[in-house]
Phi, psi and omega in degrees: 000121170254114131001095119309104163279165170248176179302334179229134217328129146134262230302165163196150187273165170247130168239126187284174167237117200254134181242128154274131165185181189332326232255325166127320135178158171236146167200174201245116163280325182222114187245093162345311192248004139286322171273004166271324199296307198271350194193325158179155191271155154183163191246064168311093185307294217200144189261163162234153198217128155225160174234116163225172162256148199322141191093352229259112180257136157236123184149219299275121236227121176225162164253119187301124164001143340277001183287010193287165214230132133269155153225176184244097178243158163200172211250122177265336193207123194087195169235153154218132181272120179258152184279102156233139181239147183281136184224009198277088206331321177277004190275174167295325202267359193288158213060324191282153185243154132288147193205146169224147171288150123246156164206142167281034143264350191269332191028044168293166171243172166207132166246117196255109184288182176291177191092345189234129166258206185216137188209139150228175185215140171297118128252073152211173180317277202234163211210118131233128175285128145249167166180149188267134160226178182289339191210158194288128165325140168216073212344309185279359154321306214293140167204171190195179174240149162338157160290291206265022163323093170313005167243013167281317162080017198267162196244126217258333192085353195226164153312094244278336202264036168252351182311145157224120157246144174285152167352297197301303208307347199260345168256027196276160183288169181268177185329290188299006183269348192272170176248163161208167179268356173254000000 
């Protein structure tokens, strides 16, 4: 397994080490104890799974104190350019994103700590994401950022109006309105 950090503190890639042959590959997505060694001691509660088709943005979705979440995403099927954006108000990086390919041919992971929010965008026909998150969903958590926060500055790659978003997703605050506790 190779570790990548990114430029800005907390989030980090996973690249697995994948064995190939005749027969079509094996890899370990997840080692408890290669991931306390290497990267955070934590305690993943509950896995989550979405299918979506190309334009389809879900994000950017974080849980408010006491309830914040890391996850582990990775593309079981299709690609996604995936998202942690900094919310941590005191950090140097606040506002700023990291973005990544997953695919299942690339088969990285991103790990997004608490503190971060999280978004992806479909490119391919169809796309499925799992991800492990730390702590349990909590309705009265849920919080999120704008898709299209004009200080976000983000380059979507596609056409904004090939985008699909949901309702929720079209009403969200812009960055500096959201609260958070870091």
């Amino acid at each position: 397994m190779k570790i990548i950090k990114t430029k800005i503190s907390g989030p980090i890639i996973i690249e697995p080490r994948v064995f190939n042959d005749s027969r079509g590959y094996f890899f370990e997505p997840y080692n408890k104890k290669i991931f306390d060694q290497k990267i955070e001691k934590i305690n993943f509660v509950q896995d989550n799974e979405s299918e979506s088709s190309f334009g389809v943005f879900r994000g950017f979705h974080f849980q408010k104190p006491p309830h914040e979440q890391a996850k582990l995403v990775r593309c079981i099927k299709g690609e996604i350019i995936d998202f942690a954006l900094d919310i941590r108000k005191n950090s140097p990086t606040f506002g700023k994103f990291e973005k990544i390919t997953l695919s299942d041919r690339n088969k990285k992971q991103f790990f997004i700590p608490r503190g971060f929010a999280h978004a992806f965008l479909v490119v391919s026909n169809i796309a499925l994401v799992s991800y492990k998150v730390d702590n349990y969903y909590e309705p009265e958590s849920e919080s999120g950022v704008f898709w299209d926060d004009p200080n976000l500055k983000i380059d979507w790659g596609i056409e904004k109006n090939e985008l699909i978003i949901s309702e929720k997703d079209r009403n969200l605050e812009l960055l500096f309105k959201i609260k958070t506790s870091t």
